[in-house]
VMD Tcl script that draws the C-alpha trace (Angstrom):
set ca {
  {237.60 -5.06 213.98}
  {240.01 -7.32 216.43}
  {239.77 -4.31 219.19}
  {236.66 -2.63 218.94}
  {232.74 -2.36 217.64}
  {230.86 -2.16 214.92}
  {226.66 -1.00 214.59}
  {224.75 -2.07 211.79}
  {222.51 0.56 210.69}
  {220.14 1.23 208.06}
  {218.91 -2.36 207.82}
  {216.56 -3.47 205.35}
  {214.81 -6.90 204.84}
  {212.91 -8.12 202.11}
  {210.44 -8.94 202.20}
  {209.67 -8.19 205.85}
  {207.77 -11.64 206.35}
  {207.87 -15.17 205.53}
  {205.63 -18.18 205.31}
  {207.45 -21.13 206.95}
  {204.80 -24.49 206.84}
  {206.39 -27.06 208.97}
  {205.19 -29.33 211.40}
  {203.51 -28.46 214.83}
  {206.47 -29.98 216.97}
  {208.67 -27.86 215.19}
  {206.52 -24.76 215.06}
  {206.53 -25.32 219.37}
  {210.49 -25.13 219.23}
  {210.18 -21.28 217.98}
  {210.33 -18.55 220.69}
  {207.84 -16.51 220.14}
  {207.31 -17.11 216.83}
  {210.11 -16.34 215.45}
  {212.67 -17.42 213.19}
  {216.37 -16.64 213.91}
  {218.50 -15.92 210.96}
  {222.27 -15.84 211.23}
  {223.33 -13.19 209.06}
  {226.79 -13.17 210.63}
  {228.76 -14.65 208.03}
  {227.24 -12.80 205.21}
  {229.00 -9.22 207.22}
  {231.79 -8.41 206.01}
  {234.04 -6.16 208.24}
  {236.74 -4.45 206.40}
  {234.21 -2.72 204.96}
  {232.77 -0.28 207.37}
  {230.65 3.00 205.93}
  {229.96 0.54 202.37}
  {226.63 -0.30 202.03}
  {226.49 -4.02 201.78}
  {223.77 -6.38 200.58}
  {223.63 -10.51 200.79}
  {220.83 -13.38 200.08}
  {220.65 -15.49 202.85}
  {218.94 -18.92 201.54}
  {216.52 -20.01 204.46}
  {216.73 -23.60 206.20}
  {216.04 -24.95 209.47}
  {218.57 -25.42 211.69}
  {219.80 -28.75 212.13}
  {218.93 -32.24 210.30}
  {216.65 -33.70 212.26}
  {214.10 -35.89 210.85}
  {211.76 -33.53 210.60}
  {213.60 -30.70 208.73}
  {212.83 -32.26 205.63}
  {209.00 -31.25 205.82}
  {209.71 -27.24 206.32}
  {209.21 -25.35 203.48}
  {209.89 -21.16 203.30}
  {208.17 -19.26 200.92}
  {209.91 -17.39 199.50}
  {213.37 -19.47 199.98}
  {215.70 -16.64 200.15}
  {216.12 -13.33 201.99}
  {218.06 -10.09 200.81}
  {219.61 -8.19 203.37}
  {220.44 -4.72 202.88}
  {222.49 -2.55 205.96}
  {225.56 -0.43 206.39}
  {228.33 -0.94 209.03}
  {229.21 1.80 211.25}
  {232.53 0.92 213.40}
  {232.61 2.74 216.79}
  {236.02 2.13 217.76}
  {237.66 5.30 219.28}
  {240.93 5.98 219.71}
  {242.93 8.55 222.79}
  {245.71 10.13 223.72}
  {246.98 10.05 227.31}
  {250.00 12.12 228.14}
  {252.99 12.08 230.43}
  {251.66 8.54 232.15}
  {254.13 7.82 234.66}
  {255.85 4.51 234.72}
  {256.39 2.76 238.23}
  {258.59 0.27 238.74}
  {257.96 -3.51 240.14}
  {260.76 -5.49 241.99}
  {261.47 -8.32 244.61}
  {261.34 -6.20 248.15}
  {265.12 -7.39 248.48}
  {266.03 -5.42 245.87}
  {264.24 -2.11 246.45}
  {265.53 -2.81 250.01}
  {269.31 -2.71 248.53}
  {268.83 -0.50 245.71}
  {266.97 2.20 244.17}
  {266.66 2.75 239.92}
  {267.31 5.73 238.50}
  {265.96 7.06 234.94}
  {268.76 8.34 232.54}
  {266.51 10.11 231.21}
  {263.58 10.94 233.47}
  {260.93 12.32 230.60}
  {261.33 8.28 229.30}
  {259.31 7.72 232.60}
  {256.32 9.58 231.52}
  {255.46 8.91 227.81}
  {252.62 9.65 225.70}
  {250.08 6.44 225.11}
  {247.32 5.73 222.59}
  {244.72 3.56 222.46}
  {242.13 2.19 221.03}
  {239.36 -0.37 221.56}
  {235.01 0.34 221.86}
  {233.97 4.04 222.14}
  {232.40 3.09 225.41}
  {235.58 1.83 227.01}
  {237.69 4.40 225.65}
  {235.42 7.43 227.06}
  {235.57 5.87 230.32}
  {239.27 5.11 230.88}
  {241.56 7.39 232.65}
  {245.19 8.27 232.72}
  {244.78 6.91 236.32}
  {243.84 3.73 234.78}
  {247.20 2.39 232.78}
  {249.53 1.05 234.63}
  {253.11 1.51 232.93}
  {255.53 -0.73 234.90}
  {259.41 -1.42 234.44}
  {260.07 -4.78 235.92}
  {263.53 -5.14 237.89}
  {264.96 -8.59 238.64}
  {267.34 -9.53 240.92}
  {270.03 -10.72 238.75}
  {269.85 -7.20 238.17}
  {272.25 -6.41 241.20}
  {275.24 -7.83 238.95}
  {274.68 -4.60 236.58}
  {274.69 -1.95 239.53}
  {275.76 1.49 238.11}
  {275.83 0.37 234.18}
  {273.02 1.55 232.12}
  {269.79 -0.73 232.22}
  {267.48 -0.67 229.36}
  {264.01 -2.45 229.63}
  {260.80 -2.71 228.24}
  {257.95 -1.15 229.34}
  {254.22 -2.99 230.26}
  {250.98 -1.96 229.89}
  {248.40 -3.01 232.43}
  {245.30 -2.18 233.59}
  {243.64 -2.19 230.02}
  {240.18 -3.23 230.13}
  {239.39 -6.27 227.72}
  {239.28 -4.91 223.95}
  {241.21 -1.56 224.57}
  {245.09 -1.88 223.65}
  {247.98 0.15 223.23}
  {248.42 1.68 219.86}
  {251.60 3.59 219.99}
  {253.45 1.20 222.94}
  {255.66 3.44 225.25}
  {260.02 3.04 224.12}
  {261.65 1.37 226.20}
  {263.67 3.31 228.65}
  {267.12 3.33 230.25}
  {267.88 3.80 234.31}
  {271.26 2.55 236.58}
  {270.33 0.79 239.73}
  {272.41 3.00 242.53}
  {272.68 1.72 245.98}
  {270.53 2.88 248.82}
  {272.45 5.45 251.24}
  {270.90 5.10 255.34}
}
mol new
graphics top color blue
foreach p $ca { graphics top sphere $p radius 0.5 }
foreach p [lrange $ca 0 end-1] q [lrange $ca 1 end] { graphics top cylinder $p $q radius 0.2 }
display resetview
């Protein structure tokens, strides 16, 4: 999935080995041995909890001169493995939203909600079970941007979207915060 893991489990290869004759300068090139296989594009991932099987024909990678003089017995490979996705999904509740504006502003004026429970909303998300089990509330940042040509709307009703920050990388926001209303009021000394 876009945000989020998958395992493969329950993998099965047949047969389990392979005879690969090719030349000793080639044979050097192996780590170990061993013969990568991509079986990448033979995944599919809509699919997860489906058992899923593929033949993967063998060749060497690239075209050098030498490829020509491997031989696999047998050619092809059958792949047999399941997909298990791990993507995990929470709830945070009442995250408070801050607000972020040029110091010349805030200096001048200070927002108020209309509404003040629009300043805490619930937020899911979703991304790698690892991520998710490790975030907290502490970590999303909620923040109302004010501008300054927002002095020329002192006292009317403001509405404005609402970002998200602070997500780790593969985690996002699957029910995004409303956006909420406030008045900018002017600051009493």
């Amino acid at each position: 999935p876009q945000f989020g893991e998958m395992l493969v489990e329950d993998v099965e290869v047949k047969p389990a080995t392979v005879d690969v004759l090719l030349p000793s300068k080639l044979a050097e090139t192996l780590s170990g041995g061993v013969f990568p296989v991509n079986a990448g594009r033979h995944v599919d991932t809509s699919r997860p909890g489906e058992a899923q099987k593929a033949t993967i024909a063998l060749q060497w990678p690239g075209d050098g001169p030498q490829a020509r003089f491997v031989r696999f017995d047998p050619e092809n490979l059958e792949i047999r493995f399941r997909l298990k996705d791990t993507t995990a999904s929470a709830r945070f509740q009442s995250v408070q939203v801050s607000f972020s504006a040029p110091p010349d502003v805030l200096a001048r004026y200070r927002p108020v909600p209309v509404e003040p429970a629009e300043f805490r909303p619930d937020i899911q998300v979703s991304g790698p079970k690892q991520l998710i089990d490790n975030l907290n509330k502490t970590d999303i940042k909620l923040v109302v941007e004010l501008f300054s040509f927002d002095e020329a709307n002192v006292g009317t009703v403001i509405t404005r979207r609402v970002l998200v920050q602070g997500l780790p990388p593969g985690v996002r926001v699957t029910t995004p915060p409303r956006d909420v209303r406030f008045r900018l009021e002017e600051n009493t000394k």
